[in-house]
C-alpha positions as CSV (number, residue, x, y, z in Angstrom):
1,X,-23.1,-23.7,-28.8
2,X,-19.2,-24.9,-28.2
3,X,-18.3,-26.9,-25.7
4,X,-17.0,-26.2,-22.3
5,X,-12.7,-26.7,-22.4
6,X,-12.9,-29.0,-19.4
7,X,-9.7,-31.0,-18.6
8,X,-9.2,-34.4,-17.3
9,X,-12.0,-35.6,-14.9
10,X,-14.9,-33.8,-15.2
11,X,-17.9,-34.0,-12.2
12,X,-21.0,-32.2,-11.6
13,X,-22.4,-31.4,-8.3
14,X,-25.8,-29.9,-7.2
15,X,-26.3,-28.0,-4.8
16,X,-23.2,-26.0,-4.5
17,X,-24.8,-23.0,-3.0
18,X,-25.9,-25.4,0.2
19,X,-22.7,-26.6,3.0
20,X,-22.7,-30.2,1.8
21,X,-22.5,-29.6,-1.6
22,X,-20.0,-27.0,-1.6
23,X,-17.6,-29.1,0.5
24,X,-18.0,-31.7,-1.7
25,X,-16.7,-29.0,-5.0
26,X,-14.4,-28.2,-2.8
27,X,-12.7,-31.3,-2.0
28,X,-13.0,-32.7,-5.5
29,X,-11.1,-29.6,-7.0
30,X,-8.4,-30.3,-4.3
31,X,-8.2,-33.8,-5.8
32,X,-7.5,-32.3,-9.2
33,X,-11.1,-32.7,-10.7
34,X,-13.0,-30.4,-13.2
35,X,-15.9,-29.1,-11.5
36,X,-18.9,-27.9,-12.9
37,X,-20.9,-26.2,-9.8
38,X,-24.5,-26.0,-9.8
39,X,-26.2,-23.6,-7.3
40,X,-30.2,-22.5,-7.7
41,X,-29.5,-19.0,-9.2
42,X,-26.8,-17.1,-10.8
43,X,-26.0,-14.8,-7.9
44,X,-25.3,-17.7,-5.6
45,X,-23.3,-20.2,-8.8
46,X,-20.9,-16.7,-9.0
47,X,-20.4,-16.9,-5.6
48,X,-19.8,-20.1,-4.8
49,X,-17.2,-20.1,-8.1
50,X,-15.7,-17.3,-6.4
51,X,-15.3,-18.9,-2.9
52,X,-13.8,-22.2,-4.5
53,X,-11.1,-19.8,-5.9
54,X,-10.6,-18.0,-3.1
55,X,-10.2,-21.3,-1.1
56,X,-7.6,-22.8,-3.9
57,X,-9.4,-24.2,-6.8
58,X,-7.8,-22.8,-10.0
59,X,-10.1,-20.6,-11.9
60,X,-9.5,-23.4,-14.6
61,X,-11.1,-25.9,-12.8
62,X,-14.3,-24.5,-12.1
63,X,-17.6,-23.6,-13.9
64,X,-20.7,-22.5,-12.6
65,X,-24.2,-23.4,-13.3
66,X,-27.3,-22.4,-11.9
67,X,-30.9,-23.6,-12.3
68,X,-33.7,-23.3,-9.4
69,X,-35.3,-27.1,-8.6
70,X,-39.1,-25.4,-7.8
71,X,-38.6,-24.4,-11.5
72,X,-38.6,-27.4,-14.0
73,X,-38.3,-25.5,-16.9
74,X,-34.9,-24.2,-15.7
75,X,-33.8,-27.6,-14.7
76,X,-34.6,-28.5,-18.2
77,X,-33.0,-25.9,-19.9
78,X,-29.5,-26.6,-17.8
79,X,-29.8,-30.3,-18.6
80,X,-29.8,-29.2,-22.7
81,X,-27.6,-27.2,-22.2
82,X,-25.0,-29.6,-19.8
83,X,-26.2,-32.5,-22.8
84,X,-24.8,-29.9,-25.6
85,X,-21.8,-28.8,-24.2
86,X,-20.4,-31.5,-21.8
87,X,-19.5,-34.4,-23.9
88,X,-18.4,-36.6,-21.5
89,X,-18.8,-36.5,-17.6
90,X,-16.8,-38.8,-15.0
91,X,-19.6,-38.2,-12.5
92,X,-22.6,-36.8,-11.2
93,X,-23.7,-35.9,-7.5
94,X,-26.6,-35.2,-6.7
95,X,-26.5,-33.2,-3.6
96,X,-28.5,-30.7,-3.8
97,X,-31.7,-30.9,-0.9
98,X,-34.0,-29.1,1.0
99,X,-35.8,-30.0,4.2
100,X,-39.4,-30.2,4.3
101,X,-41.4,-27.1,5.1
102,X,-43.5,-26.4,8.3
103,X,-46.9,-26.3,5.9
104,X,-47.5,-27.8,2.6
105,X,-46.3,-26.0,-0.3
106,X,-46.9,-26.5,-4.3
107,X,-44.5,-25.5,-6.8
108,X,-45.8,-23.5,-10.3
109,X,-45.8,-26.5,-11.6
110,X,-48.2,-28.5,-9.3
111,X,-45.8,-30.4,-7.2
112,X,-45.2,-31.1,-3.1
113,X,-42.6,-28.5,-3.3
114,X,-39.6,-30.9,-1.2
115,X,-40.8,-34.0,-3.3
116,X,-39.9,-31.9,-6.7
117,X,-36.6,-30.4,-5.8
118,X,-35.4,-33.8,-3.8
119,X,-36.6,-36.3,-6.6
120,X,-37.9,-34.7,-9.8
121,X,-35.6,-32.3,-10.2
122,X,-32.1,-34.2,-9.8
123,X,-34.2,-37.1,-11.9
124,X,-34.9,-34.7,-14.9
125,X,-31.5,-33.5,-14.9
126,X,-29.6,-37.1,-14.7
127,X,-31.5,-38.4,-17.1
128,X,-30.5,-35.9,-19.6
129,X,-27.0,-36.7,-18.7
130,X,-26.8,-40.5,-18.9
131,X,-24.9,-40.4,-22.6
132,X,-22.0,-38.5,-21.4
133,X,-22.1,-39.6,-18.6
134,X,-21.9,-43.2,-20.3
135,X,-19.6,-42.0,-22.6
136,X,-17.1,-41.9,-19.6
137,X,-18.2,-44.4,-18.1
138,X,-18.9,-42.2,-15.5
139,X,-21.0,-42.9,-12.2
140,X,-24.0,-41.4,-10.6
141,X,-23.9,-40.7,-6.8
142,X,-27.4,-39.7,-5.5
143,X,-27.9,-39.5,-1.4
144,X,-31.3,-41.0,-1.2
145,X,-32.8,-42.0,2.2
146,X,-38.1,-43.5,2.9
147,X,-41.3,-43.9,1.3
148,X,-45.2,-44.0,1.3
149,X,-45.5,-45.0,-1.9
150,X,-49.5,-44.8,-2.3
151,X,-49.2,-41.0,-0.5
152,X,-46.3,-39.7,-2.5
153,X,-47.8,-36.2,-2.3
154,X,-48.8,-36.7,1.0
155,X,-52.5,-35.3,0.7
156,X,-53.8,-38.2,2.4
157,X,-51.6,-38.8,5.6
158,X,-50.3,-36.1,8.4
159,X,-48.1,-34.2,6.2
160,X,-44.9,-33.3,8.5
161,X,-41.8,-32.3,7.4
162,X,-39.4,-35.0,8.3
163,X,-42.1,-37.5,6.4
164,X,-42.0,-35.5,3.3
165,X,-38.6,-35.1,3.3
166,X,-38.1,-39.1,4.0
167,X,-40.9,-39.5,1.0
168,X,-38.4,-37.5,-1.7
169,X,-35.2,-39.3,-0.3
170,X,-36.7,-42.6,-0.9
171,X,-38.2,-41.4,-4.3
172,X,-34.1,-40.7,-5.5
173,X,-32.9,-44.1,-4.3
174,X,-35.8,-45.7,-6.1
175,X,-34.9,-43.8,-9.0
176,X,-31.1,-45.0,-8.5
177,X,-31.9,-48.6,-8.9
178,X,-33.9,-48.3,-11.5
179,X,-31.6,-46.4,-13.4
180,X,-28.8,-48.4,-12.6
181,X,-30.7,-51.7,-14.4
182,X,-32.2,-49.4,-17.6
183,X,-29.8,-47.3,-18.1
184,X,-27.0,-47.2,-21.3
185,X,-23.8,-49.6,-20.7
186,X,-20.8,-47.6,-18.9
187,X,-22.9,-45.9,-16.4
188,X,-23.1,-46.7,-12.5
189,X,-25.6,-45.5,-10.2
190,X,-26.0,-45.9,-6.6
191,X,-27.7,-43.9,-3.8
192,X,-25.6,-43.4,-0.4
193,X,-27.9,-43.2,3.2
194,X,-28.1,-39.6,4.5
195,X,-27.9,-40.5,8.0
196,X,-25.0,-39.7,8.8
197,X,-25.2,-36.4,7.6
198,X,-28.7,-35.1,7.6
199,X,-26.8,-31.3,7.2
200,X,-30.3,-29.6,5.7
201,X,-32.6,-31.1,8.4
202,X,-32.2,-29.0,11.8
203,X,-35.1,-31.7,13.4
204,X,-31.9,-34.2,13.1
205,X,-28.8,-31.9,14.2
206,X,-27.3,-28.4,13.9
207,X,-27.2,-27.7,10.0
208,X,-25.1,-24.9,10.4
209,X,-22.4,-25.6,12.4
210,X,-22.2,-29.7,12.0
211,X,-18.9,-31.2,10.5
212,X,-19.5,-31.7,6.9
213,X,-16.0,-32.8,5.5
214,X,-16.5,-36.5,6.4
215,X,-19.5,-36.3,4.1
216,X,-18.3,-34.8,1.5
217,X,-15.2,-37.1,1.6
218,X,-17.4,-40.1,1.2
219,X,-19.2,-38.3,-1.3
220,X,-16.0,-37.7,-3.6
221,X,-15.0,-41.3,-2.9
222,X,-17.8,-43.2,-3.9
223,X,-17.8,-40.8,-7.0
224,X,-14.3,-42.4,-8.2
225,X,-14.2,-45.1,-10.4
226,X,-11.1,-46.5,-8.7
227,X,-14.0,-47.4,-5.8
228,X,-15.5,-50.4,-6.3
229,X,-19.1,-50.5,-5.6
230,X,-21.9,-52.2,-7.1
231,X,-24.2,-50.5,-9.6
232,X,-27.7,-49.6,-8.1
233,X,-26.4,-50.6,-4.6
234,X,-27.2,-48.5,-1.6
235,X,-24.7,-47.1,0.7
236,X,-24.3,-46.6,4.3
237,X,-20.5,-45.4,4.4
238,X,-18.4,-47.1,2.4
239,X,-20.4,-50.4,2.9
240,X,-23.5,-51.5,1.1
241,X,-26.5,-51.4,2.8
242,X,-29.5,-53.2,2.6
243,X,-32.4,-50.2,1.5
244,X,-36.0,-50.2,1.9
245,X,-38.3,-52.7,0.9
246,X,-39.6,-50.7,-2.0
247,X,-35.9,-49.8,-3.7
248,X,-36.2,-54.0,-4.2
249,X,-39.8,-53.9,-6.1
250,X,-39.6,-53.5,-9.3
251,X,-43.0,-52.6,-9.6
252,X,-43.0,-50.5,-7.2
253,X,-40.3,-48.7,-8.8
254,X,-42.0,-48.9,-12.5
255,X,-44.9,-47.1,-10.9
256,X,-42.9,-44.4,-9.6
257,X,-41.3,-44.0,-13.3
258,X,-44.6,-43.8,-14.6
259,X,-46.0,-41.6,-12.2
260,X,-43.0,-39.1,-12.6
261,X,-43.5,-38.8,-16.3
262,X,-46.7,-37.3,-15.7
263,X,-47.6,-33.9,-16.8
264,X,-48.2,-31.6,-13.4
């Protein structure tokens, strides 16, 4: 398998196929950036490659990916196939997000549906990711968000749909931390707060017709390495922020680890 002929700085984002994460492509490839676009099936990956193009990306600076997050074994096969063909990667933003649905939902592979394509999915692919992205000396950007840690699934308390989706958020920035303490020298993690633009979650504002290019400016800043920011911290803006109570317990957060290395 040869590798993709990326030039200069190379950065992944998720999600493409959603506002956030497509604004975010898009202003990255206006900066000059290689962008590898990820979107949850082909269909929507061509299209968003095409609309990047069609809005002044040149065709050289784009590549499409697509993988669907309530499928782990796609997630897994794009992260072997990013790992084999991406040798190095500046940085990694893990946009892609869902809200949480009305009723309680299961994916195939026996997961809260919002809970697997908020937390497990992005974690599966970043960790497959961390040697180039190390190899760069690249930087992780996740945007986390808060958590019931003993009710991750939420089959004991009132499942709603803002708590689920507050339950995966919280998950990520967990995982950020974490990752930013284990992982391989070179690589920088942090986790930026969603409250500012909550653009998936209509319970918080209009999804579709809210501002999203403030966001995804932050979003390509805090992905620079000219931006100084400190590795596993947690961002509200530009500034760090103090997170949750449970992104600080380390055994809290080995717990999670070990829960999300459980088979389904």
């Amino acid at each position: 398998m040869s590798e993709f002929p990326f030039d200069g700085r190379t950065v992944l984002v998720t999600g493409v196929d959603e506002r956030l994460g497509y604004a975010t492509a898009k202003r990255l490839a206006t900066d000059g950036a290689t962008v590898i676009v990820h979107a949850q099936d082909k269909e929507l990956a061509d299209y968003a490659l095409e609309r990047l193009i069609a809005d002044g990306a040149q065709a050289r600076q784009v590549r499409s990916v697509h993988a669907a997050f309530t499928e782990l074994a796609e997630v897994d096969e794009l992260a072997g196939l990013l790992a084999a063909t991406v040798p190095a990667l500046d940085a990694l933003i893990n946009a892609a997000a869902m809200p949480g649905l009305p009723r309680r939902s299961h994916t195939a592979d026996g997961n809260e549906l919002t809970l697997q394509f908020n937390y497990l999915a992005p974690q599966r692919l970043t960790f497959a990711l961390v040697t180039a992205l190390a190899r760069a000396r690249g930087r992780v950007v996740n945007v986390g968000g808060n958590i019931d840690y003993s009710d991750l699934d939420r089959n004991r308390g009132i499942y709603t749909p803002m708590s689920v989706y507050a339950q995966s958020k919280l998950a990520l920035t967990m995982f950020t931390r974490t990752l930013a303490e284990t992982g391989p020298t070179g690589l920088t993690a942090i986790s930026v707060s969603p409250a500012g633009f909550e653009l998936d979650m209509p319970q918080l504002r209009s999804h579709a017709t809210a501002p999203v290019e403030g966001a995804a400016d932050l979003l390509a800043l805090l992905s620079a390495a000219s931006t100084p920011v400190v590795n596993g911290g947690y961002y509200d803006g530009i500034e760090e922020a103090k997170p949750a109570a449970l992104v600080r317990n380390s055994r809290a957060r080995a717990r999670l680890a070990a829960w999300s290395r459980q088979p389904a």
